[in-house]
MOPAC internal coordinates of N, CA, C and O (Angstrom, degrees):
PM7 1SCF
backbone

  N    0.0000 0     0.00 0     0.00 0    0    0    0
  C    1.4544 1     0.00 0     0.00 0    1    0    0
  C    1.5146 1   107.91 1     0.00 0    2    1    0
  O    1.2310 1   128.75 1   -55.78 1    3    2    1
  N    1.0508 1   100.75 1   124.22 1    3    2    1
  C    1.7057 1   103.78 1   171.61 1    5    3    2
  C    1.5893 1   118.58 1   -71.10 1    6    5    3
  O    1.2310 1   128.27 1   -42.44 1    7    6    5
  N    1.0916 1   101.67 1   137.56 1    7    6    5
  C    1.8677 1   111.14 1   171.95 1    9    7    6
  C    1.4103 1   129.53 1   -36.02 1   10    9    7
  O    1.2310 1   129.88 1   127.36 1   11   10    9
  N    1.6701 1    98.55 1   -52.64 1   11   10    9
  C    1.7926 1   138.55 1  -176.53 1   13   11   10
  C    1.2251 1    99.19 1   -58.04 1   14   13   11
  O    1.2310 1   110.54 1    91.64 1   15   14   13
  N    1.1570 1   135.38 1   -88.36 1   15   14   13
  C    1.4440 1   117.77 1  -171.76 1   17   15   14
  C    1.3611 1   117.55 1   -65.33 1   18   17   15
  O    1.2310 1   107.84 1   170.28 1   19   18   17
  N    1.3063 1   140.31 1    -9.72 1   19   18   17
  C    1.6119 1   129.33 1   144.52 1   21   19   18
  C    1.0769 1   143.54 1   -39.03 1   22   21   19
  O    1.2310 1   129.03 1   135.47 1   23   22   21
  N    1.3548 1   100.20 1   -44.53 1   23   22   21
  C    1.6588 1   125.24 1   172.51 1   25   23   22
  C    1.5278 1   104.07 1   -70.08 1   26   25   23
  O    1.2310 1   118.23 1   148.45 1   27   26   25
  N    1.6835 1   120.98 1   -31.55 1   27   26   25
  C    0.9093 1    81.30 1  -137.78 1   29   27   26
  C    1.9215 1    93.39 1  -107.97 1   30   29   27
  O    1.2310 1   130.91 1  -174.42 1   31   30   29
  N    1.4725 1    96.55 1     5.58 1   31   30   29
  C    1.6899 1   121.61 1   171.85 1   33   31   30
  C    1.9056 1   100.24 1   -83.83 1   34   33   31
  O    1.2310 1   119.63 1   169.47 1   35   34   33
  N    1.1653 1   118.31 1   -10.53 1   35   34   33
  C    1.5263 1   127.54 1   159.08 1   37   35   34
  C    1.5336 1   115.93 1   -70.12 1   38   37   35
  O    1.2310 1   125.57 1   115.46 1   39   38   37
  N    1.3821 1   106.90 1   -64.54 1   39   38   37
  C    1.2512 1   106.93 1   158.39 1   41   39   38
  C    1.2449 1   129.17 1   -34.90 1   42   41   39
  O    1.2310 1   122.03 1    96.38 1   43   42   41
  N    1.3828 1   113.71 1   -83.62 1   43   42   41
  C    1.3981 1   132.25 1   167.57 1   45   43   42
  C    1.8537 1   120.97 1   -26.55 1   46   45   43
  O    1.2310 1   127.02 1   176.65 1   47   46   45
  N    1.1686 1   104.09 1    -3.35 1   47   46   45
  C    1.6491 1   108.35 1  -165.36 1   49   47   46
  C    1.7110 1    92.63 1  -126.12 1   50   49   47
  O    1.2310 1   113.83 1   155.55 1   51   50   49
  N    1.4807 1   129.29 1   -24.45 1   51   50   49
  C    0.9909 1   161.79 1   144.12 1   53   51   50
  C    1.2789 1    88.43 1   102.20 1   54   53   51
  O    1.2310 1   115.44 1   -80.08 1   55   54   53
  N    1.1525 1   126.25 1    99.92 1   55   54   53
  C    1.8523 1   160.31 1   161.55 1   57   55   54
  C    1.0884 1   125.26 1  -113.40 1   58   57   55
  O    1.2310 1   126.08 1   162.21 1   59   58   57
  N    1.6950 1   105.92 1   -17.79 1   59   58   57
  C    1.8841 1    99.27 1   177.50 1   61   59   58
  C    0.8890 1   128.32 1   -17.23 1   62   61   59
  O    1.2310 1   107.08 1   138.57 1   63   62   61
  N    1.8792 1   141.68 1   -41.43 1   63   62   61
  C    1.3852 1   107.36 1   157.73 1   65   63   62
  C    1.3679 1   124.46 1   -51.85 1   66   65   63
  O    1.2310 1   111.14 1   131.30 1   67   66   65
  N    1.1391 1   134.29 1   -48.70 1   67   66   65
  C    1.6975 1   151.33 1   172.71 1   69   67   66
  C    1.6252 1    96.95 1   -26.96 1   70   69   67
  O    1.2310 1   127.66 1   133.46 1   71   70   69
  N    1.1761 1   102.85 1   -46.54 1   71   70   69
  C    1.7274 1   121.88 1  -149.41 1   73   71   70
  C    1.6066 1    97.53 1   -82.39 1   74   73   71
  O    1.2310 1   117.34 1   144.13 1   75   74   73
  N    1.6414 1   122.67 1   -35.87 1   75   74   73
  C    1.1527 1   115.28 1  -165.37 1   77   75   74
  C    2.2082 1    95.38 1  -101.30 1   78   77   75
  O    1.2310 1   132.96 1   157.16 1   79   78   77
  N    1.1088 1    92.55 1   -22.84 1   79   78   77
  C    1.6175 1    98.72 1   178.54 1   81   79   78
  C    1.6606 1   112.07 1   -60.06 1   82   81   79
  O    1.2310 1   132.84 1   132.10 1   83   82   81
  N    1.5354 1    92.80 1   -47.90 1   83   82   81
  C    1.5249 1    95.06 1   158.27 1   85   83   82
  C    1.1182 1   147.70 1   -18.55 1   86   85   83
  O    1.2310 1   127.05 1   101.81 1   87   86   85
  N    1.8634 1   104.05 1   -78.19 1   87   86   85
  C    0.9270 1   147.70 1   172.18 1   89   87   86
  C    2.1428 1   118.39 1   -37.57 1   90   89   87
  O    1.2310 1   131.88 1   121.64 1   91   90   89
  N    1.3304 1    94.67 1   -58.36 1   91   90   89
  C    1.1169 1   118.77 1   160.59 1   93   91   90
  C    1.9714 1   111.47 1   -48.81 1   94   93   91
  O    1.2310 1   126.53 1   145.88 1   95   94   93
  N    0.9277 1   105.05 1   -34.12 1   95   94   93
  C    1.6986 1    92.38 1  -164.43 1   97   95   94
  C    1.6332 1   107.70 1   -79.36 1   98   97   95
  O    1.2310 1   118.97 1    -4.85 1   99   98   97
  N    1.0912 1   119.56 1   175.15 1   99   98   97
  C    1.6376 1   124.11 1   163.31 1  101   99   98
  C    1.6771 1   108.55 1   -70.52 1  102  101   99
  O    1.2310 1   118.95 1   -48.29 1  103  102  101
  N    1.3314 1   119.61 1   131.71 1  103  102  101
  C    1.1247 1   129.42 1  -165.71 1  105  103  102
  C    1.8469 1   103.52 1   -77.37 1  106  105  103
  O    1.2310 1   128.80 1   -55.94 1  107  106  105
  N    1.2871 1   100.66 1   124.06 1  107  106  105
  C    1.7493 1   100.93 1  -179.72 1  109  107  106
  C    1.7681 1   112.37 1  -132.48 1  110  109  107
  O    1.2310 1   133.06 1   -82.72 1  111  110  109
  N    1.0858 1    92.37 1    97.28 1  111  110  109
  C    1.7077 1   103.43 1  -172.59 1  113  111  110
  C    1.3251 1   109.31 1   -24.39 1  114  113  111
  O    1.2310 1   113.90 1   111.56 1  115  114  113
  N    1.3797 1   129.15 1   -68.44 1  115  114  113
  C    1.6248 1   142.82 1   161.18 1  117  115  114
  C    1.6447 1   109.26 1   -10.38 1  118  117  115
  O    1.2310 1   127.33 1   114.99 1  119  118  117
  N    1.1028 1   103.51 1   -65.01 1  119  118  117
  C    1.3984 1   125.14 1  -176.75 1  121  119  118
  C    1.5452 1   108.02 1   -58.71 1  122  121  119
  O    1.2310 1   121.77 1   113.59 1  123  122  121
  N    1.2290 1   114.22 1   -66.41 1  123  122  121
  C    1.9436 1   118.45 1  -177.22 1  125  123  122
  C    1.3285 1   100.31 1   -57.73 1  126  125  123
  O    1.2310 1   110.67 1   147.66 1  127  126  125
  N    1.3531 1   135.14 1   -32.34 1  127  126  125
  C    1.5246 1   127.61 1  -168.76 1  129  127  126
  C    1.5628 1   104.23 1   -87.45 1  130  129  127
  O    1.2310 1   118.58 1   146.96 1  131  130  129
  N    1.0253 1   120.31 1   -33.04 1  131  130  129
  C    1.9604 1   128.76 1   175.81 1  133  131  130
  C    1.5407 1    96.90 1   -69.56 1  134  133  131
  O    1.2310 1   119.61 1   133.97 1  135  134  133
  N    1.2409 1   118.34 1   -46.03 1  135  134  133
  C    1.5052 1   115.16 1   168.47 1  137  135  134
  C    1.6821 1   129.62 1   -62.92 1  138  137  135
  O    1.2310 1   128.61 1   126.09 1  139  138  137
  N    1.3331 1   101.01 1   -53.91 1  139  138  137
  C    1.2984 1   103.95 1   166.40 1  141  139  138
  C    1.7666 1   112.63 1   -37.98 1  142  141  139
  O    1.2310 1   120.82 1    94.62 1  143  142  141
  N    1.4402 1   116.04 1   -85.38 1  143  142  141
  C    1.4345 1   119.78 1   152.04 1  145  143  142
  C    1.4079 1   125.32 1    19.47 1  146  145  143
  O    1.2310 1   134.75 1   100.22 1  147  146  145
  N    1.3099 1    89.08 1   -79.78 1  147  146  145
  C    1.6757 1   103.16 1  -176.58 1  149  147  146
  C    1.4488 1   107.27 1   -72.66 1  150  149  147
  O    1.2310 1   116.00 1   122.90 1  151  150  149
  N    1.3975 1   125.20 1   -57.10 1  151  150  149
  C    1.3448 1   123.25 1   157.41 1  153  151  150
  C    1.6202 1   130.03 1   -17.99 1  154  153  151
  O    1.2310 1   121.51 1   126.21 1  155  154  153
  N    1.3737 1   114.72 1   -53.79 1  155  154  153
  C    1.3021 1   129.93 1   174.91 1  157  155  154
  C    1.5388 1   103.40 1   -77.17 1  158  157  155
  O    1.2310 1   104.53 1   137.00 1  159  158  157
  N    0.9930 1   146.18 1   -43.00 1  159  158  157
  C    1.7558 1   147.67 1   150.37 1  161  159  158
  C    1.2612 1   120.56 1   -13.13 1  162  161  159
  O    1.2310 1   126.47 1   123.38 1  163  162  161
  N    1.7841 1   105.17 1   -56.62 1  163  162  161
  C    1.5410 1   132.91 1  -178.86 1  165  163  162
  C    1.5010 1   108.10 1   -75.28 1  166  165  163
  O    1.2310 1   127.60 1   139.95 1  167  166  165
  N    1.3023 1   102.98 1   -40.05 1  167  166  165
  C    1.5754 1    98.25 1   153.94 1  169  167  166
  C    1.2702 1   141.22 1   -37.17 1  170  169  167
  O    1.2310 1   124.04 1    83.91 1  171  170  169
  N    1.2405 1   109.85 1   -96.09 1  171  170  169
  C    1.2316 1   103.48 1   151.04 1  173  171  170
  C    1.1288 1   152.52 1    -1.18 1  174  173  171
  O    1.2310 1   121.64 1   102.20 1  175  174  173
  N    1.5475 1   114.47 1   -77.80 1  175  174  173
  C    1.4499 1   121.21 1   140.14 1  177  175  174
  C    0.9742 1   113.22 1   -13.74 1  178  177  175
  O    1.2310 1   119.85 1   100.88 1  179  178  177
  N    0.9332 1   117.88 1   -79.12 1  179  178  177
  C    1.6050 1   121.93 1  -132.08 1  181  179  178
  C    1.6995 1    94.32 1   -72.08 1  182  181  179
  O    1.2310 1   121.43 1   144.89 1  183  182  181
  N    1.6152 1   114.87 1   -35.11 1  183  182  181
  C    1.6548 1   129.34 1   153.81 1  185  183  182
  C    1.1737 1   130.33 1   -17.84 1  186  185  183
  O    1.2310 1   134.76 1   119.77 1  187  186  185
  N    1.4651 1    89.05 1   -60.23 1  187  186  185
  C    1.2990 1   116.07 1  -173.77 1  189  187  186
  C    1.5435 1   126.07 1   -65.13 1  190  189  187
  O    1.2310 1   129.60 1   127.68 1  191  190  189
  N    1.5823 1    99.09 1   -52.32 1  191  190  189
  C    0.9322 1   131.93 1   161.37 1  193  191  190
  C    1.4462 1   121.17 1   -28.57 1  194  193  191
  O    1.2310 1   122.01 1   110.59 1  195  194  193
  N    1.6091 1   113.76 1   -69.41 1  195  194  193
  C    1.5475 1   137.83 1  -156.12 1  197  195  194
  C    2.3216 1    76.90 1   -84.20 1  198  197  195
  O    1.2310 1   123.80 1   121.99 1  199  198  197
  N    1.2968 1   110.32 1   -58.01 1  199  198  197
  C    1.8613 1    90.35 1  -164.04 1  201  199  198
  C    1.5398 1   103.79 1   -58.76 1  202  201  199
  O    1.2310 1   109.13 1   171.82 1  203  202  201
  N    1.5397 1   137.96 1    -8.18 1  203  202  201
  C    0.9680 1   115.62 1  -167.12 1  205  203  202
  C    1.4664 1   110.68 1   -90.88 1  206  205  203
  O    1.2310 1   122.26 1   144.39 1  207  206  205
  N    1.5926 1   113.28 1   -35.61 1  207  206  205
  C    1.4189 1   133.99 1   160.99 1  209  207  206
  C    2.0616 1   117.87 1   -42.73 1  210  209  207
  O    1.2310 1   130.87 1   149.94 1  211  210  209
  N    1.3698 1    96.63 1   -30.06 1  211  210  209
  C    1.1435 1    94.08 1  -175.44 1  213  211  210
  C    1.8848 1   117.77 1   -99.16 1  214  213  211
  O    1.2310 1   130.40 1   172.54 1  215  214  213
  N    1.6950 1    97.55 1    -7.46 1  215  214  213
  C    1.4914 1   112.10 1  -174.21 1  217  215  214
  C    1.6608 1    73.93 1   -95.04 1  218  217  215
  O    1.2310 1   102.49 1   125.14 1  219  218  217
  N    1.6123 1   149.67 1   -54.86 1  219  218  217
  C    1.1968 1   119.36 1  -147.69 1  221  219  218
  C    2.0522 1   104.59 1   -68.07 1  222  221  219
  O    1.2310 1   138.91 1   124.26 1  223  222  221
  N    1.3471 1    80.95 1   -55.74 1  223  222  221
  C    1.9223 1    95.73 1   169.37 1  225  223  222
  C    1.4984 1   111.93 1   -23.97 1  226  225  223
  O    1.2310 1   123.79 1   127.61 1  227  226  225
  N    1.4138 1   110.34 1   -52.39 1  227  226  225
  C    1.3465 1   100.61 1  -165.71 1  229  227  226
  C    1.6410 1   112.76 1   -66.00 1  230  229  227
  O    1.2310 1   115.28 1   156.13 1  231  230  229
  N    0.9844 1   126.55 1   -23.87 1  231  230  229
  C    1.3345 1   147.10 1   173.93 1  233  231  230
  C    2.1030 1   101.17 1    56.31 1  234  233  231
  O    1.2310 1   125.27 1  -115.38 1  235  234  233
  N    1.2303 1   107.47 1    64.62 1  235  234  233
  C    1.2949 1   124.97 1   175.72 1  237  235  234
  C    1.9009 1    90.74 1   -65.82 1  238  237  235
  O    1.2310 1   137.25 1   -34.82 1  239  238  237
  N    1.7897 1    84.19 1   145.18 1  239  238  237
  C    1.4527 1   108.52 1   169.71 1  241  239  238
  C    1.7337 1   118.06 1   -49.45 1  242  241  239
  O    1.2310 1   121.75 1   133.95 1  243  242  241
  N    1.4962 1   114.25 1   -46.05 1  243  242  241
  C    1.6065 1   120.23 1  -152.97 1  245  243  242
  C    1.5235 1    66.53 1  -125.87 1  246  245  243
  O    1.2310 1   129.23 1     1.27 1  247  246  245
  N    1.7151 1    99.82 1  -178.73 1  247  246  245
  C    1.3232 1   120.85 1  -162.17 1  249  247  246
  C    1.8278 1    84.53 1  -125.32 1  250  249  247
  O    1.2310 1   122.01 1   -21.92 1  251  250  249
  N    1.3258 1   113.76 1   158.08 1  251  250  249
  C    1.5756 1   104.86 1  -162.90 1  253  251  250
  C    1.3539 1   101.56 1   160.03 1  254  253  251
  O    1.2310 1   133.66 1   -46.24 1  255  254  253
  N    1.4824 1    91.21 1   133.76 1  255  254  253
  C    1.5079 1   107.61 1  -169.10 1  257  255  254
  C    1.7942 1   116.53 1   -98.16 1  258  257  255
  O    1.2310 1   113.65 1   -29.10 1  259  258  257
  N    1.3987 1   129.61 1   150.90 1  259  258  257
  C    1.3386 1    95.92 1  -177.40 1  261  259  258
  C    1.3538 1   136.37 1   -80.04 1  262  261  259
  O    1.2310 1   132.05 1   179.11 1  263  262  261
  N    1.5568 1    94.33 1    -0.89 1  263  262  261
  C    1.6957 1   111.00 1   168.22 1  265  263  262
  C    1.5010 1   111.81 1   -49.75 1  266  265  263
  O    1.2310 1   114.85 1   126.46 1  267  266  265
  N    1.5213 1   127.38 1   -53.54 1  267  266  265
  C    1.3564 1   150.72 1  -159.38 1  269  267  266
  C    1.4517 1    95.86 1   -71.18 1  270  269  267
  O    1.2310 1   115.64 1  -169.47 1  271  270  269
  N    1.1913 1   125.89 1    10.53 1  271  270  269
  C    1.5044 1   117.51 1  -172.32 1  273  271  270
  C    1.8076 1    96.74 1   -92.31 1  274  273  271
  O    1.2310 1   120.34 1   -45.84 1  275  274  273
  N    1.3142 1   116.96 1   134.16 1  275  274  273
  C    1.5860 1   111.95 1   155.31 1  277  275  274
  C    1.3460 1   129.22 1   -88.58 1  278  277  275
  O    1.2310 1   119.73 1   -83.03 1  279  278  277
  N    1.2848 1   118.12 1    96.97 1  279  278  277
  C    1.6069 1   102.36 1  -163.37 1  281  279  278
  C    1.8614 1   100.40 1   -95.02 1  282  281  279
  O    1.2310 1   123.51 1  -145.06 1  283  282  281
  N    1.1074 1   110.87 1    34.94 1  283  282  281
  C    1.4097 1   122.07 1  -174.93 1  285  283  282
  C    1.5340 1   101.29 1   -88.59 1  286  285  283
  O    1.2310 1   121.22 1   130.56 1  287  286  285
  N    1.8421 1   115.27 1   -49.44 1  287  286  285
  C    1.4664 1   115.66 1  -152.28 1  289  287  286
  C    1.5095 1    96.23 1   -73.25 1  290  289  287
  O    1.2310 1   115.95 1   -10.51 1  291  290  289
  N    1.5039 1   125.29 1   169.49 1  291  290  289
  C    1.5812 1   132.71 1  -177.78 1  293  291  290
  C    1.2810 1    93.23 1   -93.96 1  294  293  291
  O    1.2310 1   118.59 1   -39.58 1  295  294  293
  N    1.5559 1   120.29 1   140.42 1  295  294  293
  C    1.3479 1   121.02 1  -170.48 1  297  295  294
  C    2.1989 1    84.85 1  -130.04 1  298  297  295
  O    1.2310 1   130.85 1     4.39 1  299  298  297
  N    1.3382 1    96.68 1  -175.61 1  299  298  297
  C    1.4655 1    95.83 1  -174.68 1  301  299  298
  C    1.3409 1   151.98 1    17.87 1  302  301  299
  O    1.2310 1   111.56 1    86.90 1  303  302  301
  N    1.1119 1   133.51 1   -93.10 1  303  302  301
  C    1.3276 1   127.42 1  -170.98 1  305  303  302
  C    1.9607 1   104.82 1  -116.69 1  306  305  303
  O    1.2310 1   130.59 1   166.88 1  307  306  305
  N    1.3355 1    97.17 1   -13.12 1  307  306  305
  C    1.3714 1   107.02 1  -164.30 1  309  307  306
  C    1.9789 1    90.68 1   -72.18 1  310  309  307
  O    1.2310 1   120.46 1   127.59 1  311  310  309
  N    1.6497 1   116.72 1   -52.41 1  311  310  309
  C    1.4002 1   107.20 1   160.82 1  313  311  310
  C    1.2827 1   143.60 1   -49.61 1  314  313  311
  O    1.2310 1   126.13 1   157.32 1  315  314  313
  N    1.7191 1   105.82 1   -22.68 1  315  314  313
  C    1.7781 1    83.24 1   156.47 1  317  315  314
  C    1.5355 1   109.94 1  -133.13 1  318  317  315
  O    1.2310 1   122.06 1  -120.68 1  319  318  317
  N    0.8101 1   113.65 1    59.32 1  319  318  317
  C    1.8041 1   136.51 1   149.66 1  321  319  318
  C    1.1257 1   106.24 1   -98.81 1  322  321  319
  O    1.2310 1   113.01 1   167.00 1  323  322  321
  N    1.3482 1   130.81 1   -13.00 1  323  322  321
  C    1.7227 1   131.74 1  -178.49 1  325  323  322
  C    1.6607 1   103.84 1    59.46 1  326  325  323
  O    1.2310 1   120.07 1  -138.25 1  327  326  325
  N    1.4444 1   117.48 1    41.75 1  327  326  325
  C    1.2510 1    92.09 1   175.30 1  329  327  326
  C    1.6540 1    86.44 1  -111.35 1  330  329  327
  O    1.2310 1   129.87 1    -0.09 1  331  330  329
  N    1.6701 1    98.56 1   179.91 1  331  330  329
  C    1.6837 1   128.07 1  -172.20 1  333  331  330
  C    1.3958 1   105.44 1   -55.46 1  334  333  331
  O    1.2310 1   110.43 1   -56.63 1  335  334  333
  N    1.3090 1   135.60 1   123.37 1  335  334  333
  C    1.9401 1   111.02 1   159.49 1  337  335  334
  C    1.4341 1    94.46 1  -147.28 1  338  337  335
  O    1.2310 1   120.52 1  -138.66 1  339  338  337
  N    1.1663 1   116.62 1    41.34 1  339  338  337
  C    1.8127 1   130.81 1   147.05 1  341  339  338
  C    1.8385 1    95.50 1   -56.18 1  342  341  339
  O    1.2310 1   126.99 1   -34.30 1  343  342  341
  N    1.0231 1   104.15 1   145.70 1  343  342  341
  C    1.5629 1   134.79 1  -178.99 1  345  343  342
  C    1.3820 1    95.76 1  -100.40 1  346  345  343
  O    1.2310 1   120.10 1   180.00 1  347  346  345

């Protein structure tokens, strides 16, 4: 596991102390990959978290996942311009 993107998913989560405490220690492969891990976990979350807040917020009519979307059918102007909007 590389260092560089550890630090920089520390950052990104905003840990900079975490990130510079890090930095400071002797580098132990074991260690950056158990971190990474958990790092990418908090991710998520926190992902997860923020799309679910923004699907309740939106307060849509039907209940609907964004899988369930067809982005196959021609919607607007692109259907009668006769042009292509096959996927």
């Amino acid at each position: 596991m590389l260092h560089e993107p550890v630090m920089q998913q520390l950052a990104k989560l905003g840990l900079r102390g975490a990130a510079d405490a890090l930095a400071r220690l002797p580098f132990n492969e074991d260690v950056f990959e158990a971190l990474a891990l958990l790092l990418d976990a908090e991710s998520l979350q926190r992902d997860s978290t923020a799309q679910a807040r923004r699907l309740r917020l939106a307060r849509l009519g039907q209940i609907a996942h964004p899988a369930d979307v067809d982005l196959r059918t021609c919607v607007g102007s692109a259907k009668h311009a006769g042009t292509s909007c096959s996927v």
